[in-house]
Backbone of each chain as nested JSON, in Angstrom:
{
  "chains": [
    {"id": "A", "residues": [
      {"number": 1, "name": "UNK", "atoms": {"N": [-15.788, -5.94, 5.535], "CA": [-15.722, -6.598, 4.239], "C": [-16.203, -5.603, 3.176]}},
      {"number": 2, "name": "UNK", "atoms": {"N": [-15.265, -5.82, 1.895], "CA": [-15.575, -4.434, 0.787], "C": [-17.042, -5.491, 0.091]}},
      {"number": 3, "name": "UNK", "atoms": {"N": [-17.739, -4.248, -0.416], "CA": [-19.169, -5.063, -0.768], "C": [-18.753, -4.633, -2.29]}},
      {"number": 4, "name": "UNK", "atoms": {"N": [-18.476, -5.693, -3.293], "CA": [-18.3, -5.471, -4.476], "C": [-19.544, -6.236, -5.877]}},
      {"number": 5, "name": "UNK", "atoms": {"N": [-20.048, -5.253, -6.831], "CA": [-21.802, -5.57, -6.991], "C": [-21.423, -6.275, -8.487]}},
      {"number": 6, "name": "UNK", "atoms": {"N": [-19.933, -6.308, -8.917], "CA": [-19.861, -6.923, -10.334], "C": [-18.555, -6.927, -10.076]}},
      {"number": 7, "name": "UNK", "atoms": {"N": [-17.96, -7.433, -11.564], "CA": [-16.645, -8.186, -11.704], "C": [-15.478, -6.444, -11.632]}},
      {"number": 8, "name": "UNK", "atoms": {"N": [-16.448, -5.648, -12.341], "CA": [-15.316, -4.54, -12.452], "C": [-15.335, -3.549, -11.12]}},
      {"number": 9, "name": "UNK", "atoms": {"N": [-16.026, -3.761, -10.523], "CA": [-16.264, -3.154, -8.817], "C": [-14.803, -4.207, -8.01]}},
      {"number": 10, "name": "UNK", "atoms": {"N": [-14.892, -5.254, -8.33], "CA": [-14.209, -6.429, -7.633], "C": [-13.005, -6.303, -8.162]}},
      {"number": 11, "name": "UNK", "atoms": {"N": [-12.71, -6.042, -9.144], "CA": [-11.096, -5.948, -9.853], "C": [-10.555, -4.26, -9.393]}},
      {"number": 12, "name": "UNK", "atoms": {"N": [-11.621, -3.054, -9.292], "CA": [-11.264, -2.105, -8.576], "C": [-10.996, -2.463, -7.029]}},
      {"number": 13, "name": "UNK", "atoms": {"N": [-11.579, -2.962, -6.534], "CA": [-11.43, -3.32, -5.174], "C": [-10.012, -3.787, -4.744]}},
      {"number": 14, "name": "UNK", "atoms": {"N": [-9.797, -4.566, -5.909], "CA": [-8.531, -5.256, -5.652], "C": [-7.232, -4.687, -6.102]}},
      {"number": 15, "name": "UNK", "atoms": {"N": [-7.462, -4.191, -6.83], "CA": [-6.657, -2.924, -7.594], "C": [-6.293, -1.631, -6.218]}},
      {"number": 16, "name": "UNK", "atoms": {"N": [-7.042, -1.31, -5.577], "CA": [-7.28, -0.399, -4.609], "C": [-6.388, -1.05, -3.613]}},
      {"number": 17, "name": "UNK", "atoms": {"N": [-6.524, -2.602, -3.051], "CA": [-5.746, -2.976, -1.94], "C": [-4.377, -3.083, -2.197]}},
      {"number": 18, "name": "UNK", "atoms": {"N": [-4.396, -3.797, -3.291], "CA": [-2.53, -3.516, -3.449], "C": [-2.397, -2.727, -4.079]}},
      {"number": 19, "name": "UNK", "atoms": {"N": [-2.792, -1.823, -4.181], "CA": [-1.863, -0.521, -4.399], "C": [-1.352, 0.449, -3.078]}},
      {"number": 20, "name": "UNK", "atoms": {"N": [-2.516, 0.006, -2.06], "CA": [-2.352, 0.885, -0.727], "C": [-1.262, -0.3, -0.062]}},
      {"number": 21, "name": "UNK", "atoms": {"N": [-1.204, -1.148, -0.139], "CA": [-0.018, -2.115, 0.559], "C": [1.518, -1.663, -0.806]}},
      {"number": 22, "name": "UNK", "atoms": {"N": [1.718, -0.981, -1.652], "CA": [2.004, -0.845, -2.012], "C": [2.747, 0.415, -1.483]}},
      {"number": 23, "name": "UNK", "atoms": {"N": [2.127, 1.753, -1.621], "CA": [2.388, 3.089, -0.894], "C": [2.813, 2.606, 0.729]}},
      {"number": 24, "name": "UNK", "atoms": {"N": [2.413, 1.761, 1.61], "CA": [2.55, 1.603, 2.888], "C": [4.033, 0.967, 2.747]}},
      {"number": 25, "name": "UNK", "atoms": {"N": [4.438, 0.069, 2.092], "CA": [5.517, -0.467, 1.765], "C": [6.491, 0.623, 1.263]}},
      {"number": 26, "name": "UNK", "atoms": {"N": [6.376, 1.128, 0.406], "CA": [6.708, 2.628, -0.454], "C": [7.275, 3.258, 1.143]}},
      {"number": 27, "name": "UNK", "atoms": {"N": [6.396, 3.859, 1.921], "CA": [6.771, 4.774, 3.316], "C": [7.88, 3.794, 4.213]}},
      {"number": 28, "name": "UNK", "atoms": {"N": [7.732, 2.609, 3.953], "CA": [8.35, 2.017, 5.182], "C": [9.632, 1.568, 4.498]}},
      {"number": 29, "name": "UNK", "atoms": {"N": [10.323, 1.407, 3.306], "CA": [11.259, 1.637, 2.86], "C": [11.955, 2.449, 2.496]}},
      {"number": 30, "name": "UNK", "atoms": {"N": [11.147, 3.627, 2.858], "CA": [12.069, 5.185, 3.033], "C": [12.745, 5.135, 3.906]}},
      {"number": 31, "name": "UNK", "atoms": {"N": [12.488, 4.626, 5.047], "CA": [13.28, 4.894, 6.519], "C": [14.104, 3.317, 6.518]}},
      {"number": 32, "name": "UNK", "atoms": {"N": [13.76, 2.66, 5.817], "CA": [14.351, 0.931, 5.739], "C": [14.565, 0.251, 4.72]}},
      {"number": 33, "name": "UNK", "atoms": {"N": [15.842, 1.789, 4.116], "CA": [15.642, 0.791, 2.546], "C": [16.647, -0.236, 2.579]}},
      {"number": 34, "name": "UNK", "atoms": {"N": [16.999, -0.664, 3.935], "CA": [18.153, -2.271, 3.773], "C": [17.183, -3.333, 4.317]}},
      {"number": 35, "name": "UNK", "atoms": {"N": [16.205, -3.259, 4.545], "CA": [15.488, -3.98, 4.919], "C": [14.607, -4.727, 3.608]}},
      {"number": 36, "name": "UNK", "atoms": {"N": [15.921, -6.014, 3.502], "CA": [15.413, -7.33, 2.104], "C": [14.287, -7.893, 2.211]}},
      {"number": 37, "name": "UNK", "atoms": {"N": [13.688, -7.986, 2.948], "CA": [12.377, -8.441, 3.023], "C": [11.33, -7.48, 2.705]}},
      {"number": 38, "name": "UNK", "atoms": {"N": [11.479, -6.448, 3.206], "CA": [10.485, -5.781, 3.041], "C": [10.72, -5.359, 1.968]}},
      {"number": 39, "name": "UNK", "atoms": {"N": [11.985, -5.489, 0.672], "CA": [12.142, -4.969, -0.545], "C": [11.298, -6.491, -1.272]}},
      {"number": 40, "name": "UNK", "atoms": {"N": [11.522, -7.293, -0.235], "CA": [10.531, -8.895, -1.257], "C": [9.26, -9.062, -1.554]}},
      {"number": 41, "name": "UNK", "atoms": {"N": [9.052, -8.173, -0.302], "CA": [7.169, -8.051, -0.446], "C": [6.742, -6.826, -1.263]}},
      {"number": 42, "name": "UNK", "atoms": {"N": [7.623, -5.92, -1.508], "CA": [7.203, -4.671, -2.4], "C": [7.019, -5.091, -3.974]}},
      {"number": 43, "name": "UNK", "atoms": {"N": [8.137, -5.46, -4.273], "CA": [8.841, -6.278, -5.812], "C": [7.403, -7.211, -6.358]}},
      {"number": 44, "name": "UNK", "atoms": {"N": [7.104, -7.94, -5.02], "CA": [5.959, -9.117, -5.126], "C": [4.457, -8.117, -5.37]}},
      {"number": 45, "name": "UNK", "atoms": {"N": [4.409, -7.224, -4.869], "CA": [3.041, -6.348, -4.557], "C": [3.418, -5.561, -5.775]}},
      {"number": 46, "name": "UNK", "atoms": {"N": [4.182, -4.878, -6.444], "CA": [4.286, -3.548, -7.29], "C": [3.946, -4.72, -8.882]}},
      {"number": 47, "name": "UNK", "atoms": {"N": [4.658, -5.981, -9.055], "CA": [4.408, -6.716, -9.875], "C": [2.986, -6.763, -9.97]}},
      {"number": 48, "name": "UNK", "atoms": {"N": [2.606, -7.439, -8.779], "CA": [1.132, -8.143, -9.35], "C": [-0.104, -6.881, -9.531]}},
      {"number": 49, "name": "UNK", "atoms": {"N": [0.447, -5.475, -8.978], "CA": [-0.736, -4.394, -9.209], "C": [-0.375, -4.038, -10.557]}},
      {"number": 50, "name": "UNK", "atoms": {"N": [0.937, -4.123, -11.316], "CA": [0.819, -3.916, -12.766], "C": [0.279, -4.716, -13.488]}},
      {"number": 51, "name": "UNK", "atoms": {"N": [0.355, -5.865, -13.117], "CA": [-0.404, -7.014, -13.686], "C": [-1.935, -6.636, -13.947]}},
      {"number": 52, "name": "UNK", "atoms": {"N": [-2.486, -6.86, -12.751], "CA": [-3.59, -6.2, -12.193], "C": [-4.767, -5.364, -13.494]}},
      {"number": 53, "name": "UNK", "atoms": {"N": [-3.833, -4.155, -13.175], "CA": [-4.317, -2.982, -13.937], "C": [-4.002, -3.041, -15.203]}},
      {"number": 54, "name": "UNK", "atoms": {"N": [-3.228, -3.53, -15.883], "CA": [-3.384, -4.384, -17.58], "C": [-4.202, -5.385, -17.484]}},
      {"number": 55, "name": "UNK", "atoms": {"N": [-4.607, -5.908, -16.952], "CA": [-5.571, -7.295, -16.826], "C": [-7.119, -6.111, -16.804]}},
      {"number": 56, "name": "UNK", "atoms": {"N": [-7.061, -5.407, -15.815], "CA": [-8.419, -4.35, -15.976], "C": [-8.287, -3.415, -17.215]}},
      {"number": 57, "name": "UNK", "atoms": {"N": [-7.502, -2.893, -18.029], "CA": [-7.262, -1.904, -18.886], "C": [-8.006, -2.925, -20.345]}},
      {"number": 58, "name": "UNK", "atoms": {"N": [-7.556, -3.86, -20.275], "CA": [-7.444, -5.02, -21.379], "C": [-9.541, -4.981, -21.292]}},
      {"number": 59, "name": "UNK", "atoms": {"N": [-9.838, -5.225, -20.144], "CA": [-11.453, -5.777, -19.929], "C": [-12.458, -4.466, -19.891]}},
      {"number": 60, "name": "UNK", "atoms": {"N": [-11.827, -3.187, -19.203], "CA": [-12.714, -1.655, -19.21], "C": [-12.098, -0.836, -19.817]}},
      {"number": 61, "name": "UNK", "atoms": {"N": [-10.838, -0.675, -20.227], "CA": [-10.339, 0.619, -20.417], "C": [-9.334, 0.722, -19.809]}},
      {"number": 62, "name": "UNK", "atoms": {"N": [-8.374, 1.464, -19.432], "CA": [-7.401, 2.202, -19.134], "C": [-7.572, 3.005, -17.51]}},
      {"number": 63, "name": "UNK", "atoms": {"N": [-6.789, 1.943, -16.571], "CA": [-6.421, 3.562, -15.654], "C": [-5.879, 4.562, -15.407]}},
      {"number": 64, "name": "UNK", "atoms": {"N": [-4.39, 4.049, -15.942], "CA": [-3.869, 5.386, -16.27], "C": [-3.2, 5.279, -17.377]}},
      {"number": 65, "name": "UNK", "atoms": {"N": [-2.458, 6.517, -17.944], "CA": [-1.779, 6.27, -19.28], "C": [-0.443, 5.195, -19.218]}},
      {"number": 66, "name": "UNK", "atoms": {"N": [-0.375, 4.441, -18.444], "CA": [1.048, 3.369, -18.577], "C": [0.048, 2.763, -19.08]}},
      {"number": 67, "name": "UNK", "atoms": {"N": [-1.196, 2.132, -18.948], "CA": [-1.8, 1.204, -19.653], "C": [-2.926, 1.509, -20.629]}},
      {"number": 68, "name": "UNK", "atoms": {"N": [-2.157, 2.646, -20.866], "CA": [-3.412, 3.187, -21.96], "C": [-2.975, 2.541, -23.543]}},
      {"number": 69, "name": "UNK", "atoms": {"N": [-1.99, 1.949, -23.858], "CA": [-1.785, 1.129, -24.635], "C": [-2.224, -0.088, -24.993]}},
      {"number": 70, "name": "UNK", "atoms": {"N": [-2.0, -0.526, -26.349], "CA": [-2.091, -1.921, -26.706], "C": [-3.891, -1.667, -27.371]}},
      {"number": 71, "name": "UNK", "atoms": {"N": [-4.53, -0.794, -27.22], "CA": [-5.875, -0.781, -28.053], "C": [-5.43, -0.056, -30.029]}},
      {"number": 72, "name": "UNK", "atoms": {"N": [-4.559, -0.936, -30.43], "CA": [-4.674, -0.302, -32.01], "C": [-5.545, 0.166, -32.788]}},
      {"number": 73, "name": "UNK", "atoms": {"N": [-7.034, -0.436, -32.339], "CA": [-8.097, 0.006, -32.918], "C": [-8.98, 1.091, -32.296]}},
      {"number": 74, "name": "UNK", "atoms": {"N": [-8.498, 1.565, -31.485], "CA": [-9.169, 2.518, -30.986], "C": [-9.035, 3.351, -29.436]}},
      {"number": 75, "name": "UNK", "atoms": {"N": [-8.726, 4.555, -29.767], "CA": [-7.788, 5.553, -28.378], "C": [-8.89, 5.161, -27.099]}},
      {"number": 76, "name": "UNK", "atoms": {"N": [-9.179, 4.596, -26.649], "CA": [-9.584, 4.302, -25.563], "C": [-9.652, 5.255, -24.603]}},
      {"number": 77, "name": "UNK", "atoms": {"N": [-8.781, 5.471, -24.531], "CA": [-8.177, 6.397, -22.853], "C": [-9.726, 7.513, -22.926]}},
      {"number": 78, "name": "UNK", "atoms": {"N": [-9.481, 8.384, -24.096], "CA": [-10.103, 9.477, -24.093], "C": [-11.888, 9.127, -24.142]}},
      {"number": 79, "name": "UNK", "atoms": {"N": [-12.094, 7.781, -25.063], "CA": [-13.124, 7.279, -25.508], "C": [-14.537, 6.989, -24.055]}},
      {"number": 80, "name": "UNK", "atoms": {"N": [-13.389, 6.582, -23.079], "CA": [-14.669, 5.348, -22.258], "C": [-14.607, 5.978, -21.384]}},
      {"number": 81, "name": "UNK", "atoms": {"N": [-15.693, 5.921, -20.847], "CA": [-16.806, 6.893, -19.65], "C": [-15.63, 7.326, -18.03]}},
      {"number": 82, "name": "UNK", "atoms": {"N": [-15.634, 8.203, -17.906], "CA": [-15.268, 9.1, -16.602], "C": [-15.177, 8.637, -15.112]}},
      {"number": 83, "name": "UNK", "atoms": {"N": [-14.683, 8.424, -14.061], "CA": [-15.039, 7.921, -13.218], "C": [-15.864, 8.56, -12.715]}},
      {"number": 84, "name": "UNK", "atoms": {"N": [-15.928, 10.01, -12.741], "CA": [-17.327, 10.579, -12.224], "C": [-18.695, 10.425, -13.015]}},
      {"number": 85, "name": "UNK", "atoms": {"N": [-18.569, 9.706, -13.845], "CA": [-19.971, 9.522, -14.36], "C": [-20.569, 8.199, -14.037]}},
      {"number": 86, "name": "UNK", "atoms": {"N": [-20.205, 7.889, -12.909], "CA": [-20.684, 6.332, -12.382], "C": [-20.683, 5.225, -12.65]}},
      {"number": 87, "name": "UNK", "atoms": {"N": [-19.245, 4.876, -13.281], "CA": [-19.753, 3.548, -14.373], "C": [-18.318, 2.467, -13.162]}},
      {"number": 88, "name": "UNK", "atoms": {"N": [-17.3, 3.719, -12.846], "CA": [-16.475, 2.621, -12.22], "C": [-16.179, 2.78, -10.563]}}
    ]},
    {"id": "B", "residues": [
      {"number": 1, "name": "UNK", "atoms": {"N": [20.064, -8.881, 10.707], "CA": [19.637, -8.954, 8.966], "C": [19.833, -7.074, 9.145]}},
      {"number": 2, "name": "UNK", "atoms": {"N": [18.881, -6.565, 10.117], "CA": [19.467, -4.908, 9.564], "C": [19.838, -4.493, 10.704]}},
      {"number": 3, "name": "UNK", "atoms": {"N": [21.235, -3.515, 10.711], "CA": [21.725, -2.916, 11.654], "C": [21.391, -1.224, 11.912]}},
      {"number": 4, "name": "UNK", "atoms": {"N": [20.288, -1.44, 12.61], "CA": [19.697, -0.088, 13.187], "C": [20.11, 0.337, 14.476]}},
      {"number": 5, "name": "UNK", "atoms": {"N": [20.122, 1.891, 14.594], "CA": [20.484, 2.094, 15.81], "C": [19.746, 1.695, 16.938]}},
      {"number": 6, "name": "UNK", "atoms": {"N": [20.81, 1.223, 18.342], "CA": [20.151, 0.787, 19.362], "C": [19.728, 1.934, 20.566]}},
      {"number": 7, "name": "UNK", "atoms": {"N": [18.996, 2.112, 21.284], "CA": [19.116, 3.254, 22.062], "C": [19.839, 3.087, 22.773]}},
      {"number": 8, "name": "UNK", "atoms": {"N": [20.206, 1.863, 23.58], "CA": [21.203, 1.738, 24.446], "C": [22.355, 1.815, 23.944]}},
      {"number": 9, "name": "UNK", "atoms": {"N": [22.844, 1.583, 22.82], "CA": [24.53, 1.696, 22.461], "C": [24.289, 2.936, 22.056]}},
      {"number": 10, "name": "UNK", "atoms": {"N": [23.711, 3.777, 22.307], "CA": [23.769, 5.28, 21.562], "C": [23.315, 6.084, 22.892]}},
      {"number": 11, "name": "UNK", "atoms": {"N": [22.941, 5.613, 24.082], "CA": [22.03, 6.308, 25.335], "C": [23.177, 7.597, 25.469]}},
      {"number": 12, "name": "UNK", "atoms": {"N": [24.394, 7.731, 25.458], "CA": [24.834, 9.228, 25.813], "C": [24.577, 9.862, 24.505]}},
      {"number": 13, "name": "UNK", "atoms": {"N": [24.508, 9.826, 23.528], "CA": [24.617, 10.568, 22.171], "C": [22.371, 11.372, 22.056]}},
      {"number": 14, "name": "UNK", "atoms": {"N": [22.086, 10.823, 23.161], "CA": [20.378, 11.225, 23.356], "C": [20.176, 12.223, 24.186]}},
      {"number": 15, "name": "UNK", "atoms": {"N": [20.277, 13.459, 23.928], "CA": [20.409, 14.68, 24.917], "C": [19.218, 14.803, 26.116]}},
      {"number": 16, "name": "UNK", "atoms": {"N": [19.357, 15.104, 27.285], "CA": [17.642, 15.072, 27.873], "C": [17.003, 16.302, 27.607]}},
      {"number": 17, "name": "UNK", "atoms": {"N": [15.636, 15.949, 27.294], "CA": [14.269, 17.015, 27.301], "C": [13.936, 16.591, 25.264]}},
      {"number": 18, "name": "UNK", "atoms": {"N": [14.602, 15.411, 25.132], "CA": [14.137, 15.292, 23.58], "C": [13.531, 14.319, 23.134]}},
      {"number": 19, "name": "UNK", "atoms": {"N": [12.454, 14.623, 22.475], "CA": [11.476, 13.515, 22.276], "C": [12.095, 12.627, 20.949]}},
      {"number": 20, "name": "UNK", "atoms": {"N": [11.928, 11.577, 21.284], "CA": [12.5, 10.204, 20.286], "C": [11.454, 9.229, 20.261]}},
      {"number": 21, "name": "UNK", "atoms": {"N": [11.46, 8.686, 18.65], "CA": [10.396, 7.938, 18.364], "C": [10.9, 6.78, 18.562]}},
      {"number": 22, "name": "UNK", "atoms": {"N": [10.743, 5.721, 18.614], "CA": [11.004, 4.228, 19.056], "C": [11.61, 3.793, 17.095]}},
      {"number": 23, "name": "UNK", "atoms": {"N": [12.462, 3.242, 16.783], "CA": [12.709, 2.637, 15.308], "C": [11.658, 1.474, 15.161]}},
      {"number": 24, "name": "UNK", "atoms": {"N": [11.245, 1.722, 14.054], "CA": [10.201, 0.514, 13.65], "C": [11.166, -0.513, 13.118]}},
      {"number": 25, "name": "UNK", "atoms": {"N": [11.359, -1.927, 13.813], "CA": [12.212, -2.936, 13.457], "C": [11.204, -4.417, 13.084]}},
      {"number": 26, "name": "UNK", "atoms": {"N": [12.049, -4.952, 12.123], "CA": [11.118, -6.427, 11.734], "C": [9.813, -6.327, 11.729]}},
      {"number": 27, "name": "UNK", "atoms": {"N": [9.282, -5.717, 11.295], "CA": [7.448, -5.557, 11.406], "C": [7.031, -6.649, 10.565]}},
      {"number": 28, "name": "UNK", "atoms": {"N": [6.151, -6.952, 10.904], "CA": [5.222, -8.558, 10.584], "C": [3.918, -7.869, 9.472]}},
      {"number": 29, "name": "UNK", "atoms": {"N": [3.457, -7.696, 8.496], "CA": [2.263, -7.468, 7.751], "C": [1.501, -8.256, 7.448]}},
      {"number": 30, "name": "UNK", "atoms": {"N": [-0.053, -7.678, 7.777], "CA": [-1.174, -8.105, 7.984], "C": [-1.19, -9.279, 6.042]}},
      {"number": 31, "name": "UNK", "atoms": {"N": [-1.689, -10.525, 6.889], "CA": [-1.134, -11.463, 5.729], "C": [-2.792, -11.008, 4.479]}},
      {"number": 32, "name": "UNK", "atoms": {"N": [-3.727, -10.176, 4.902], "CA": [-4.918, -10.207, 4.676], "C": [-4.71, -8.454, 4.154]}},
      {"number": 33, "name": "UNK", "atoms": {"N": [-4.631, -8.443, 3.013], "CA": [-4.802, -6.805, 2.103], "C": [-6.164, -6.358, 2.5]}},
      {"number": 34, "name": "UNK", "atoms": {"N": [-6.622, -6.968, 2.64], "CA": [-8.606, -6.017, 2.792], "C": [-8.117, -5.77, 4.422]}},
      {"number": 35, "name": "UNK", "atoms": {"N": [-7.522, -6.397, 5.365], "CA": [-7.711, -6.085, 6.294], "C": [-6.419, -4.854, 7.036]}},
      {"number": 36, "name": "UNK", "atoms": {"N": [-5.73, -4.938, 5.87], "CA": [-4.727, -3.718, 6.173], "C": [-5.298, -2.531, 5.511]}},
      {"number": 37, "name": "UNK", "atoms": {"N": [-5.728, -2.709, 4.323], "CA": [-6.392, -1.585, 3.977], "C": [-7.689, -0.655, 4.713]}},
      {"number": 38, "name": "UNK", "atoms": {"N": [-8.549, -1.964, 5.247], "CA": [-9.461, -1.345, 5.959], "C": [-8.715, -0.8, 7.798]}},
      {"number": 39, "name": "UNK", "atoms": {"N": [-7.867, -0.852, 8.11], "CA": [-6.938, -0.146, 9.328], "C": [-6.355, 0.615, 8.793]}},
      {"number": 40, "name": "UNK", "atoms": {"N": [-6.081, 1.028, 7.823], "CA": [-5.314, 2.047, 6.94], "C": [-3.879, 1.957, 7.581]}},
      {"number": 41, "name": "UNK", "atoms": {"N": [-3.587, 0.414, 7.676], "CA": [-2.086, 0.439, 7.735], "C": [-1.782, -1.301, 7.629]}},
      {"number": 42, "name": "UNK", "atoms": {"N": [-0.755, -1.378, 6.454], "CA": [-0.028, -2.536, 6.323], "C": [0.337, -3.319, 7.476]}},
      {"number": 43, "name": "UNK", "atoms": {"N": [0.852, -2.431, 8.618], "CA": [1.248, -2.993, 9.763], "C": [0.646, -2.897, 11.077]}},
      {"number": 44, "name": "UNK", "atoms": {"N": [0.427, -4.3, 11.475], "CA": [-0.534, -4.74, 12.921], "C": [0.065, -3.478, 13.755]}},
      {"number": 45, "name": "UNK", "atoms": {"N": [1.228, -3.577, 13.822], "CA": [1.809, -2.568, 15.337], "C": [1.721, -1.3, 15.144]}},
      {"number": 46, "name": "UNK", "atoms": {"N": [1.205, -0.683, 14.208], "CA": [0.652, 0.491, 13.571], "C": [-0.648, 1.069, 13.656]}},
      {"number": 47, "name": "UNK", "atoms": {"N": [-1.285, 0.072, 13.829], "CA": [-3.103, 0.05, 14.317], "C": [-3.51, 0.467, 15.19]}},
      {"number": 48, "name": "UNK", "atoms": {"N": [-3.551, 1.441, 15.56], "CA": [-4.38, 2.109, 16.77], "C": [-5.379, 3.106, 16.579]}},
      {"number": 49, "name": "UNK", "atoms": {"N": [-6.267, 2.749, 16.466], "CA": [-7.781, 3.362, 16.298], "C": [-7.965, 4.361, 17.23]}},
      {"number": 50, "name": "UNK", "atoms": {"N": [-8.49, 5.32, 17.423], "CA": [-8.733, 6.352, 18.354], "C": [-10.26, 6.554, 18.872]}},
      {"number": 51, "name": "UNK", "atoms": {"N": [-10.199, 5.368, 20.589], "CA": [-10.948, 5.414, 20.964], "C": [-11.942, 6.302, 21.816]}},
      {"number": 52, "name": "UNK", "atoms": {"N": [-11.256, 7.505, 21.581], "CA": [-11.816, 8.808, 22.232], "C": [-11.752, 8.7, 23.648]}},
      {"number": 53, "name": "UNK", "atoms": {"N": [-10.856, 7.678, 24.218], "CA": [-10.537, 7.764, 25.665], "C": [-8.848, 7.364, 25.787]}},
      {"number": 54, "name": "UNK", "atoms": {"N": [-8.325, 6.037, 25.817], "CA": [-7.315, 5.853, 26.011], "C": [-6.534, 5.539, 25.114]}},
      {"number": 55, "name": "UNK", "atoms": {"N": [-5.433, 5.033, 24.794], "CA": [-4.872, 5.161, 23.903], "C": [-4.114, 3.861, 24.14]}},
      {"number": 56, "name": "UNK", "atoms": {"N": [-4.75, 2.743, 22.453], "CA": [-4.858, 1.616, 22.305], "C": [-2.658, 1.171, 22.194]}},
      {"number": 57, "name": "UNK", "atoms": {"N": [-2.581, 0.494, 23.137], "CA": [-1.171, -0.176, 22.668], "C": [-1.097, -1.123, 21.541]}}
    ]}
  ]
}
């Protein structure tokens, strides 16, 4: 079990799992890209991690530059703390 | 639903002394993301941990 100590540990956490069911899906439709189901569960997983990570961009900041948008008042991206400086 | 090759309708077209991987068909995924992630694989039949002796089916 992932041990998560606040809300933005817990939205990384979750952010982290579907994205790796994401890439695993990603590999297994290289070799099976007629395989409709497994294009149903990708479509379903690639949606809800964009979701996801605008839902976290909106509350900390930005993970990457697709969602480094939508702050008019202020460049964010460059602004808020590093992942190596311990905050995420 | 997908038409993959069979080994048996293909057994002369398989030369001997050549190693062949088995086709991964219909795979079932772990309905639990924390628990595929923590096996570092989406798929149950993919899971084999390396028990430093035998080698988990």
């Amino acid at each position: 079990m992932m041990q998560c100590k606040n809300d933005r540990e817990r939205m990384l956490c979750d952010i982290s799992k579907v994205s790796f069911a994401v890439v695993d899906l990603t590999l297994y439709l290289d070799t099976h890209s007629c395989d409709s189901q497994a294009q149903d569960y990708f479509n379903h997983y690639v949606r809800l991690l964009n979701q996801m990570k605008r839902e976290y961009a909106m509350k900390y900041g930005p993970l990457n530059l697709s969602t480094a948008d939508g702050y008019s008042s202020e460049w964010k991206w460059a602004n808020m703390p590093l992942p190596w400086e311990g905050v995420c | 639903m997908n038409d993959y090759p069979k080994f048996e309708d293909y057994r002369d077209r398989f030369p001997l002394a050549m190693a062949y991987v088995p086709w991964q068909e219909r795979p079932i995924l772990y309905e639990n993301l924390e628990e595929g992630f923590c096996n570092g694989t989406l798929f149950p039949e993919l899971n084999k941990p390396f028990t430093g002796r035998r080698c988990v089916k």
